[in-house]
Biopython code that builds the backbone (N, CA, C, O; Angstrom):
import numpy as np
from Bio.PDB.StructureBuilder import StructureBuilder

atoms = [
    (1, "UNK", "N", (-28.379, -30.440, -11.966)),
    (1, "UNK", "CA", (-28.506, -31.274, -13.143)),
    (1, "UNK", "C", (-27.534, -32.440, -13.046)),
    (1, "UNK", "O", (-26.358, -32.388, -12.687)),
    (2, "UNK", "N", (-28.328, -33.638, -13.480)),
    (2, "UNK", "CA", (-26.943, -34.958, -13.423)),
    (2, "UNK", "C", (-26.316, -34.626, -14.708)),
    (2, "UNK", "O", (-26.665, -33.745, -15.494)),
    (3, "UNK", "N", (-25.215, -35.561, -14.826)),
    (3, "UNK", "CA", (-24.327, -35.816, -16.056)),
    (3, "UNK", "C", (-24.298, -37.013, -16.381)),
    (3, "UNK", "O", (-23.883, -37.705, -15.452)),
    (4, "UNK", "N", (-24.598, -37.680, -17.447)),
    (4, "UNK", "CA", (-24.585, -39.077, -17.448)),
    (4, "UNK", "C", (-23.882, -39.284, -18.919)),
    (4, "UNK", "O", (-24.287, -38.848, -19.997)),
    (5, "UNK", "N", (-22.704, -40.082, -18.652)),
    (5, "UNK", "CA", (-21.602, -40.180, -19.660)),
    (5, "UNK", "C", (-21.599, -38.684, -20.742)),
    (5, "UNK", "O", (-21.840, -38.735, -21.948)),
    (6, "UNK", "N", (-21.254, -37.357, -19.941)),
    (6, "UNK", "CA", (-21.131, -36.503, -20.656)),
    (6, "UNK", "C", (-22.239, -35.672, -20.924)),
    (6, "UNK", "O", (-21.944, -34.479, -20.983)),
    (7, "UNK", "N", (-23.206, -35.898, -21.070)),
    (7, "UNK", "CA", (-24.207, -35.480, -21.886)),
    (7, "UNK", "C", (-25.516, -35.010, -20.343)),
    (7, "UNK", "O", (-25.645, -35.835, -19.439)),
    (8, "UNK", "N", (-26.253, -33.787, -20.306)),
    (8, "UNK", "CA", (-26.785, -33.749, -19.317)),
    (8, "UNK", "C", (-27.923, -34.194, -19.385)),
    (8, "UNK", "O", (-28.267, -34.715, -20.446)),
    (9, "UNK", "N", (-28.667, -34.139, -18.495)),
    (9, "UNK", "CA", (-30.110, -35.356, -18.213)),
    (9, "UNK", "C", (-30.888, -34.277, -18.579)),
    (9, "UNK", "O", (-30.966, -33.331, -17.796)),
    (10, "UNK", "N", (-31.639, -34.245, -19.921)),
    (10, "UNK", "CA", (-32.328, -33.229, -19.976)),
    (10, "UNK", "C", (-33.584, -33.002, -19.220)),
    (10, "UNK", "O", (-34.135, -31.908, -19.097)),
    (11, "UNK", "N", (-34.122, -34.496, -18.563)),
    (11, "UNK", "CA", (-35.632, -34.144, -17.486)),
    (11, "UNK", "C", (-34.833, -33.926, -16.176)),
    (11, "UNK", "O", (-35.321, -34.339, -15.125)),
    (12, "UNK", "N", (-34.033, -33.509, -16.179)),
    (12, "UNK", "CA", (-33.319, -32.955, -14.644)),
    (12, "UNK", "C", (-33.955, -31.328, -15.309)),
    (12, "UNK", "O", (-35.004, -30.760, -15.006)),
    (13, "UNK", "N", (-33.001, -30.942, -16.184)),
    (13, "UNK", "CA", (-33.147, -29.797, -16.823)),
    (13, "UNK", "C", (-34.609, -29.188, -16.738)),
    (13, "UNK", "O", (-34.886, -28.139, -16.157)),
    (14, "UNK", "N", (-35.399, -29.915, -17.331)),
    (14, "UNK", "CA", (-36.558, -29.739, -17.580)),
    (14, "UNK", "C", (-37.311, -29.645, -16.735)),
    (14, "UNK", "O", (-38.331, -29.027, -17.041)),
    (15, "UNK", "N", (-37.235, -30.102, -15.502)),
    (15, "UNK", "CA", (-37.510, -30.508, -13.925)),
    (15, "UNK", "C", (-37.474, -29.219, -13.275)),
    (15, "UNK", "O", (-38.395, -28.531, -12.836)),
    (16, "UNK", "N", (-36.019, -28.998, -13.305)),
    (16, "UNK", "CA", (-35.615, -27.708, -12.455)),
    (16, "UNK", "C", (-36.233, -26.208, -12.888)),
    (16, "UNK", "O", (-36.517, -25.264, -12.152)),
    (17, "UNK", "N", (-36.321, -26.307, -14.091)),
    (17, "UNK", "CA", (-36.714, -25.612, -14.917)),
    (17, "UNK", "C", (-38.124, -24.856, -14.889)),
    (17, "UNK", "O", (-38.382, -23.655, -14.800)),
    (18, "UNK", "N", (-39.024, -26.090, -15.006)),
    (18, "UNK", "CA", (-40.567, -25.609, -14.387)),
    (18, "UNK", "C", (-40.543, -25.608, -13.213)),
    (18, "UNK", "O", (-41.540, -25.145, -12.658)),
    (19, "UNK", "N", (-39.397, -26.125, -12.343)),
    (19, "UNK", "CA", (-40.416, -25.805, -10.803)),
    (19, "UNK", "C", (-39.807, -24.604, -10.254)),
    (19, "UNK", "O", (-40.427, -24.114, -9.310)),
    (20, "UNK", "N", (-38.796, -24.042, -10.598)),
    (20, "UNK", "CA", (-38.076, -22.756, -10.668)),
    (20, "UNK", "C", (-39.377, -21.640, -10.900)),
    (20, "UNK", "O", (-39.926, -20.900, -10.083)),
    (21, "UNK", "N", (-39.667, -21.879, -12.609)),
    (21, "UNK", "CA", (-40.610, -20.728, -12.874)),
    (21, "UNK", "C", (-42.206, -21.107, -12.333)),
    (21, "UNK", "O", (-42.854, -20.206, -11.800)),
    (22, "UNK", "N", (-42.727, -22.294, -12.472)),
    (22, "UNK", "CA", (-43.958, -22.313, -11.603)),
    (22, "UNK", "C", (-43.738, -21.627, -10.108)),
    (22, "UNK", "O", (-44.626, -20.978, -9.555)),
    (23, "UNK", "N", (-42.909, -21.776, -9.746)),
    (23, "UNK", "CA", (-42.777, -21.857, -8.012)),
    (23, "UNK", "C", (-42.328, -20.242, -8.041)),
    (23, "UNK", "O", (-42.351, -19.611, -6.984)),
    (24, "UNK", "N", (-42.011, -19.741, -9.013)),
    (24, "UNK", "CA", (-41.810, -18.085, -8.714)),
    (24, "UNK", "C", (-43.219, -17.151, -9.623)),
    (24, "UNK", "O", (-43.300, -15.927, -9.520)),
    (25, "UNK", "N", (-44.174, -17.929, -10.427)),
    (25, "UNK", "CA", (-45.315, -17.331, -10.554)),
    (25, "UNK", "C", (-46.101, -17.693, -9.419)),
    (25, "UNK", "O", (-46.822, -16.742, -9.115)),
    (26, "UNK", "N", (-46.305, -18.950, -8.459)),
    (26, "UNK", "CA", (-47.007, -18.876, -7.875)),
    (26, "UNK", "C", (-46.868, -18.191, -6.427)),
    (26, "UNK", "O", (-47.763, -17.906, -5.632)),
    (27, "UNK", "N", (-45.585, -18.025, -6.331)),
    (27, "UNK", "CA", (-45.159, -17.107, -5.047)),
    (27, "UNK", "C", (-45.756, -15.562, -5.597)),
    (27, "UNK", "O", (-46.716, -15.038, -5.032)),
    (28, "UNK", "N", (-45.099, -14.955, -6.697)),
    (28, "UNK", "CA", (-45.787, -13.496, -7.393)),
    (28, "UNK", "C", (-47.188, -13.682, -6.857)),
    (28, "UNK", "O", (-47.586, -13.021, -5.899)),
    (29, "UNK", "N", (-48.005, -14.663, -7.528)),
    (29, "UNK", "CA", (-49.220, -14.318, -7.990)),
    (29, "UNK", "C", (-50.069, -14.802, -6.112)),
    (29, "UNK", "O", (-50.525, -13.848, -5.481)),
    (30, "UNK", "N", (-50.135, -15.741, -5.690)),
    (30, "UNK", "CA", (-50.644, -16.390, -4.680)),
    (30, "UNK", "C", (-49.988, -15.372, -3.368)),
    (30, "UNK", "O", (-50.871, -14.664, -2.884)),
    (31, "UNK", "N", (-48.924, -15.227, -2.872)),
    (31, "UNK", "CA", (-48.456, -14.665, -2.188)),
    (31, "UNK", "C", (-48.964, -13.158, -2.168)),
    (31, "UNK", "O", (-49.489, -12.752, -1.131)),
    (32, "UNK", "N", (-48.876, -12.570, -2.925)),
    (32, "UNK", "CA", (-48.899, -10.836, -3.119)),
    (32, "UNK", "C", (-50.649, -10.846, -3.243)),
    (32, "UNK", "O", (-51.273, -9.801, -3.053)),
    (33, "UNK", "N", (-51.336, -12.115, -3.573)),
    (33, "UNK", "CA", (-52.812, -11.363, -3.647)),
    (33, "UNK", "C", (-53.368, -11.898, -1.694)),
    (33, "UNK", "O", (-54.333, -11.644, -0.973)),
    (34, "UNK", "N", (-52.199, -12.649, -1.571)),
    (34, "UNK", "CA", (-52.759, -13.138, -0.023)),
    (34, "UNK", "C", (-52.744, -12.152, 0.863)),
    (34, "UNK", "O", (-53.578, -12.033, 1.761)),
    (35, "UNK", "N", (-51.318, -11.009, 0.556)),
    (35, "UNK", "CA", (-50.924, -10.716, 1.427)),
    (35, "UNK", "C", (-51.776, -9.016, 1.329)),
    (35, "UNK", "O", (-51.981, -8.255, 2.275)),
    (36, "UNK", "N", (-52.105, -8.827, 0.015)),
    (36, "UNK", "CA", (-52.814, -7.503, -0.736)),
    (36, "UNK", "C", (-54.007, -7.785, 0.502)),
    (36, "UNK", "O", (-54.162, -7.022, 1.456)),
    (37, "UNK", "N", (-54.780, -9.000, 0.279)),
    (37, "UNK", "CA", (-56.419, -9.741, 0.818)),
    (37, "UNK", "C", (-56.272, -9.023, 2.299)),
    (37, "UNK", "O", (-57.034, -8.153, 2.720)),
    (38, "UNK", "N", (-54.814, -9.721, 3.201)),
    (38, "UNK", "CA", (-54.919, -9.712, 4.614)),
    (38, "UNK", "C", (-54.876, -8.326, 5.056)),
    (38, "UNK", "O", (-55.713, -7.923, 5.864)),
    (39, "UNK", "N", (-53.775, -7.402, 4.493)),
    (39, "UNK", "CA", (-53.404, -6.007, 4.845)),
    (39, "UNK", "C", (-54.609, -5.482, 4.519)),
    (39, "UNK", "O", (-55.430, -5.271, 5.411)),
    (40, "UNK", "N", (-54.895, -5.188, 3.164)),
    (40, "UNK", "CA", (-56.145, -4.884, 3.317)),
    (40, "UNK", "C", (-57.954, -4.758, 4.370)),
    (40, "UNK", "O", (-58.818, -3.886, 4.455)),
    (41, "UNK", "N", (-57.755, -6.259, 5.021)),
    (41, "UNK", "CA", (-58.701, -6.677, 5.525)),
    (41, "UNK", "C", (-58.294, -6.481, 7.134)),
    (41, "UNK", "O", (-58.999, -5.836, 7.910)),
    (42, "UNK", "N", (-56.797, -7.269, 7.588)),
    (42, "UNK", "CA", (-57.046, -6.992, 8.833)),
    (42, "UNK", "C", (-56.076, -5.997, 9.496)),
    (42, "UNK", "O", (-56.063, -5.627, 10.670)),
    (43, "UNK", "N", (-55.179, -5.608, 8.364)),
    (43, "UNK", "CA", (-54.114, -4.518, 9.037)),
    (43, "UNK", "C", (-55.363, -2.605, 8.881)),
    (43, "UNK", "O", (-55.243, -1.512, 9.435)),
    (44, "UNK", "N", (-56.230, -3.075, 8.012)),
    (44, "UNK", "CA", (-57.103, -1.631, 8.315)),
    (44, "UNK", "C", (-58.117, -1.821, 9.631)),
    (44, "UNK", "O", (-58.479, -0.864, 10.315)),
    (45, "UNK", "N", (-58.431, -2.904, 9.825)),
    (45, "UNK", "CA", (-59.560, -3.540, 10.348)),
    (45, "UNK", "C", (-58.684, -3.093, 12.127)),
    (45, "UNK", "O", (-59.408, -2.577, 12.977)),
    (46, "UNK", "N", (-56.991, -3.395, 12.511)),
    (46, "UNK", "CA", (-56.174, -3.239, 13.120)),
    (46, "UNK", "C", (-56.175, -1.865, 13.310)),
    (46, "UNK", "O", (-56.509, -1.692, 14.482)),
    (47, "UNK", "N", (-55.956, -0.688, 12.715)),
    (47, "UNK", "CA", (-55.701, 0.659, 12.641)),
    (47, "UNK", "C", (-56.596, 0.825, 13.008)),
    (47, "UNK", "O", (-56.613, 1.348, 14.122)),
    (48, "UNK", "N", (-57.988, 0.492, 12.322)),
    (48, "UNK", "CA", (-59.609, 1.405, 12.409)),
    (48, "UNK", "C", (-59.483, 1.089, 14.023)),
    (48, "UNK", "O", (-59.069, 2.008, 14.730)),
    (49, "UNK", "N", (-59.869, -0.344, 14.721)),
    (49, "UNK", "CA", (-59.984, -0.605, 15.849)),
    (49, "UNK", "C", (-58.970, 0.498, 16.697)),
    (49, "UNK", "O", (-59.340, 1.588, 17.134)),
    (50, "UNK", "N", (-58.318, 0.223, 16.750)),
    (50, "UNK", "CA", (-57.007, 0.685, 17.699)),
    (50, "UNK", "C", (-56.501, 2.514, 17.714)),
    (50, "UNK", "O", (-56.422, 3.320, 18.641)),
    (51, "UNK", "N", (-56.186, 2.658, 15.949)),
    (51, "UNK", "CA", (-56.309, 4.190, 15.909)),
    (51, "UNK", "C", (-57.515, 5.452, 16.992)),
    (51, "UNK", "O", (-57.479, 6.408, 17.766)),
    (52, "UNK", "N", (-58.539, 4.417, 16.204)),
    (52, "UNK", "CA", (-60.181, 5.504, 16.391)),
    (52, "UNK", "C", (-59.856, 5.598, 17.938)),
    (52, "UNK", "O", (-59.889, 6.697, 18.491)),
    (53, "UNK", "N", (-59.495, 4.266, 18.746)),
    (53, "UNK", "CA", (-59.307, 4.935, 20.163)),
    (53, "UNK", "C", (-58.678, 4.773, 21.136)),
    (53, "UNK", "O", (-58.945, 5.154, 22.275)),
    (54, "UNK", "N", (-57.391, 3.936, 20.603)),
    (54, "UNK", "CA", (-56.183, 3.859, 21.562)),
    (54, "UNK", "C", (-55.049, 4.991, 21.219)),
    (54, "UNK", "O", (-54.538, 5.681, 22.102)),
    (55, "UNK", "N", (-54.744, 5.090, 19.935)),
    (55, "UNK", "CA", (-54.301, 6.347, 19.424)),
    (55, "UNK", "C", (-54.676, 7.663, 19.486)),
    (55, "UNK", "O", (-53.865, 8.582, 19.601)),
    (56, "UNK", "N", (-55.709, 7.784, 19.426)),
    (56, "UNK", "CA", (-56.369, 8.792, 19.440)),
    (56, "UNK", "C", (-56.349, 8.950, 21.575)),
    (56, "UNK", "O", (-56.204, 10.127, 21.906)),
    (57, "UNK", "N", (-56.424, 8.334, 22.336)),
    (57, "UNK", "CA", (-56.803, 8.545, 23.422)),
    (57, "UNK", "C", (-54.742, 8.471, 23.925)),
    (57, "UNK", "O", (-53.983, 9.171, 24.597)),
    (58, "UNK", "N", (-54.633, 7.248, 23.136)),
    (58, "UNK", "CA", (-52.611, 7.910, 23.460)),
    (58, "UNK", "C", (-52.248, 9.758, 23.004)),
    (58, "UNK", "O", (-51.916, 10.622, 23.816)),
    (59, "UNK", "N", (-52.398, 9.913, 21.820)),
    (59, "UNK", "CA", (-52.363, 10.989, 21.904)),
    (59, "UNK", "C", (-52.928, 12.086, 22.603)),
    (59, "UNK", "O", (-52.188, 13.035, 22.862)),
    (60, "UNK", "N", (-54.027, 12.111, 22.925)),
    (60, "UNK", "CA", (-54.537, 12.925, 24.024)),
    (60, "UNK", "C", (-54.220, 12.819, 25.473)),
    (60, "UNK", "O", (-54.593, 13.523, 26.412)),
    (61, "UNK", "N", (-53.536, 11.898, 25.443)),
    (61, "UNK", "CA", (-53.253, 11.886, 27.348)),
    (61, "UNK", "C", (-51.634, 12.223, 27.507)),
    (61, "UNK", "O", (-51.053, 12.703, 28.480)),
    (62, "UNK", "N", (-51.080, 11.791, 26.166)),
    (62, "UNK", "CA", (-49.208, 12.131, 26.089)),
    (62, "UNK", "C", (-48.961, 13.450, 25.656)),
    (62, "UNK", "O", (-47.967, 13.995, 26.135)),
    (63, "UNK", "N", (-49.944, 14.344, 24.514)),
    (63, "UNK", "CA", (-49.664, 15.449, 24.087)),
    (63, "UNK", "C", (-49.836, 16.872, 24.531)),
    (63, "UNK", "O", (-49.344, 17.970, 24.270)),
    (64, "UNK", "N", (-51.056, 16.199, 25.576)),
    (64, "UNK", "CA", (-51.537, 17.253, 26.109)),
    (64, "UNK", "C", (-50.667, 17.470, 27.758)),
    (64, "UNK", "O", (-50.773, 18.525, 28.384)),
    (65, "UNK", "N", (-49.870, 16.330, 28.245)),
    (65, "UNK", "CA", (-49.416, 16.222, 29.174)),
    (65, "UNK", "C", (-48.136, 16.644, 28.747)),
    (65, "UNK", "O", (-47.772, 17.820, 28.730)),
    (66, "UNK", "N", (-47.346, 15.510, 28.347)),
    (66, "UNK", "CA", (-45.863, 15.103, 27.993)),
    (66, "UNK", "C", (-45.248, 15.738, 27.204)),
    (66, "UNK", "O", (-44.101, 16.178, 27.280)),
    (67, "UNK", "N", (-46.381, 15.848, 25.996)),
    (67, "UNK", "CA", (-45.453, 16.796, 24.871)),
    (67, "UNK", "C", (-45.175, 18.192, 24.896)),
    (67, "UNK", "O", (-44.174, 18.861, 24.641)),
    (68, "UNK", "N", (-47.097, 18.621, 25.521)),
    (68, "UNK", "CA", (-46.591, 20.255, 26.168)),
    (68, "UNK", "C", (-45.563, 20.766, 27.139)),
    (68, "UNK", "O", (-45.194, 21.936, 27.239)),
    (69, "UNK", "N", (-45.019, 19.409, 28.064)),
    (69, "UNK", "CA", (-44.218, 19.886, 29.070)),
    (69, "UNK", "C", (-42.675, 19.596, 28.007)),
    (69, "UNK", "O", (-41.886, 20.518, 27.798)),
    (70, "UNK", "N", (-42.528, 18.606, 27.605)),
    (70, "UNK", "CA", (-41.445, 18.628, 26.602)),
    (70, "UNK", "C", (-40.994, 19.931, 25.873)),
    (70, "UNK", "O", (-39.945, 20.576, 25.871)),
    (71, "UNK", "N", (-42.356, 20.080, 25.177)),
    (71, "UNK", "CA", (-42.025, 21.315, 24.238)),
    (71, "UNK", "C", (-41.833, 22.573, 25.371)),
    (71, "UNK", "O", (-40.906, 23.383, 25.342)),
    (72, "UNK", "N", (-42.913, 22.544, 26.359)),
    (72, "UNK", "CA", (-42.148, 23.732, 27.349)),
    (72, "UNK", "C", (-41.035, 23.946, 28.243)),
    (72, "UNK", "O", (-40.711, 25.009, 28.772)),
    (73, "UNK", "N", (-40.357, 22.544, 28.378)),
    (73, "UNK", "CA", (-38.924, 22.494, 28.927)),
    (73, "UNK", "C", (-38.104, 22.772, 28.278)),
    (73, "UNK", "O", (-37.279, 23.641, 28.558)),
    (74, "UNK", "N", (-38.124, 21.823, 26.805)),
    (74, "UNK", "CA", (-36.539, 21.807, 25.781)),
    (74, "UNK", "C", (-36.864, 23.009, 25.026)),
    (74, "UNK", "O", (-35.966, 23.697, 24.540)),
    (75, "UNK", "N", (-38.406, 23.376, 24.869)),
    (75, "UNK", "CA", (-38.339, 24.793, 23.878)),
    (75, "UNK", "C", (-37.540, 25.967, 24.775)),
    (75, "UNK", "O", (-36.556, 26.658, 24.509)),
    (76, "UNK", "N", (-38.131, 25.910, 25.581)),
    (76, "UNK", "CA", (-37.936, 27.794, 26.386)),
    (76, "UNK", "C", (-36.388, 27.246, 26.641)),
    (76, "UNK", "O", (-35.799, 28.324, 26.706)),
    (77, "UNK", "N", (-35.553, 26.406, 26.791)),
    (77, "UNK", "CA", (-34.269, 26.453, 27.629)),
    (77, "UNK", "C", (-33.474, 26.144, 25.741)),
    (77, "UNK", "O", (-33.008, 27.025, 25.018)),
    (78, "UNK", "N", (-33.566, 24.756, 25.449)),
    (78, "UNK", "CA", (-32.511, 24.338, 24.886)),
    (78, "UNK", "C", (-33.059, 24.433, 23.660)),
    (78, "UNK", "O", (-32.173, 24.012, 22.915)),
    (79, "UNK", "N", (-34.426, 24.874, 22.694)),
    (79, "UNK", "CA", (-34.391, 25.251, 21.388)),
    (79, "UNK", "C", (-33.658, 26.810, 21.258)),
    (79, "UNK", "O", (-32.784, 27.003, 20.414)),
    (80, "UNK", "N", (-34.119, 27.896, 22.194)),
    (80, "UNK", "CA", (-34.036, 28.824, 22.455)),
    (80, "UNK", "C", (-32.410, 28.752, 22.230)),
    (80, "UNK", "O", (-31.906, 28.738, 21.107)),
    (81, "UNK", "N", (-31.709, 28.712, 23.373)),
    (81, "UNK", "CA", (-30.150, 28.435, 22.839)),
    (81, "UNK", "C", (-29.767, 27.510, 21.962)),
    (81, "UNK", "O", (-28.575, 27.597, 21.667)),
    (82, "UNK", "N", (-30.319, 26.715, 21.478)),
    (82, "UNK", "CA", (-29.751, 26.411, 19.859)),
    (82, "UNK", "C", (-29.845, 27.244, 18.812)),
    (82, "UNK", "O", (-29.077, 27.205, 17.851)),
    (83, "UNK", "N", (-31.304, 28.472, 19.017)),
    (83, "UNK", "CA", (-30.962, 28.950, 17.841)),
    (83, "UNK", "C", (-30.515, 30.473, 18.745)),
    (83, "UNK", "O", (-31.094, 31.497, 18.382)),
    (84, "UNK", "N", (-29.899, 30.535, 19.439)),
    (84, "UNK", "CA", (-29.009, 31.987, 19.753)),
    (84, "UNK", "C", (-27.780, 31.417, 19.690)),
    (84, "UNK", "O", (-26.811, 32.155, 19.512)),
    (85, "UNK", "N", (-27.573, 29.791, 19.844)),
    (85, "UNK", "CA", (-25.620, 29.902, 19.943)),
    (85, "UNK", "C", (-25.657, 29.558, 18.041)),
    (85, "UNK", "O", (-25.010, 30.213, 17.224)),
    (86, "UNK", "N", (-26.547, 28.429, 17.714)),
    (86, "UNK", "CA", (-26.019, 28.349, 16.048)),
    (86, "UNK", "C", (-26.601, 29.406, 15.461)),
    (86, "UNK", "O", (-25.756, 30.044, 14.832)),
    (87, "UNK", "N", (-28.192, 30.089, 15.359)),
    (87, "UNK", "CA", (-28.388, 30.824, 14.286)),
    (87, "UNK", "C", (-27.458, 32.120, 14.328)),
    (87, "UNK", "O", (-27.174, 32.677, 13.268)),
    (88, "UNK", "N", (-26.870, 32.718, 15.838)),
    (88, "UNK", "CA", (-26.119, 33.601, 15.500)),
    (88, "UNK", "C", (-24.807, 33.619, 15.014)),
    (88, "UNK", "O", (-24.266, 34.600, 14.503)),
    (89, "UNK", "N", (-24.284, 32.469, 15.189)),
    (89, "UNK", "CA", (-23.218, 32.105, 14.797)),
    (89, "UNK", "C", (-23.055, 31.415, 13.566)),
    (89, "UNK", "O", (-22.192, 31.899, 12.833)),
    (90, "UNK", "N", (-23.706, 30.326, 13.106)),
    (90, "UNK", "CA", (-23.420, 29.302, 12.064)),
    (90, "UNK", "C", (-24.128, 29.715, 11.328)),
    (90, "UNK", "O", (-23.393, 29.755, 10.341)),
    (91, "UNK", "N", (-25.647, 30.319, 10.807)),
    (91, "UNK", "CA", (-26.602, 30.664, 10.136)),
    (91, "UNK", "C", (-25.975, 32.073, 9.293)),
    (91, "UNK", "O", (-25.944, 32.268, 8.078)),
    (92, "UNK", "N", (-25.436, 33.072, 10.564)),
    (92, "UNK", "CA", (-25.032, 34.190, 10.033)),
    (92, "UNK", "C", (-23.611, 34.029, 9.408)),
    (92, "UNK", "O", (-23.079, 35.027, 8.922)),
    (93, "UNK", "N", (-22.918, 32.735, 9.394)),
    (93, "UNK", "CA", (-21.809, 32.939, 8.889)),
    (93, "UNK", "C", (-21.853, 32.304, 7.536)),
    (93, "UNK", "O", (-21.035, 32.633, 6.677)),
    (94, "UNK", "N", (-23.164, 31.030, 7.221)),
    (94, "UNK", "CA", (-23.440, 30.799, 6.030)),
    (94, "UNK", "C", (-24.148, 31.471, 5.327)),
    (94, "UNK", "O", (-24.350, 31.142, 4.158)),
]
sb = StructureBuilder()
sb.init_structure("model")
sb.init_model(0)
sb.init_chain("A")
sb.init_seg("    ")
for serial, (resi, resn, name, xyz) in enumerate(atoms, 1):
    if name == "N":
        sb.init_residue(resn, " ", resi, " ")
    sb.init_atom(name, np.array(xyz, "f"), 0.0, 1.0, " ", f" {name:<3s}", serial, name[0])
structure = sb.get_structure()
């Protein structure tokens, strides 16, 4: 806002004023229905494509490979002794 001999410029005021609140309804309103429109349209449109068979075919080639050998390495060795050194120890002492 200016000051002009004391007294403030009230179309400064008045200025700042509406373009403050116009410019934050039209960000709310314009922004959030743009962004509602796009996610909607191309972030499902993104998933459907890609899920139905890059995901779906990632998971079948990592879970059935990678994760079973994961789960059969760290299970049988190092879940196994996590829960014989803590559950017998820390579990039974809480």
């Amino acid at each position: 806002m200016s000051v002009i001999s004391g007294f403030i410029c009230e179309s400064d005021y008045y200025f700042e004023h509406r373009v403050v609140v116009h410019s934050e309804i039209h960000f709310t309103a314009n922004y959030t229905a743009h962004f509602t429109a796009y996610f909607a349209a191309h972030f499902a449109a993104h998933f459907k494509g890609n899920s139905t068979t890059n995901f779906a075919a990632h998971l079948t080639g990592n879970s059935t490979t990678n994760f079973a050998a994961h789960l059969t390495g760290n299970s049988t060795t190092n879940f196994a002794a996590h829960l014989t050194g803590n559950s017998t120890t820390n579990f039974a002492a809480d």
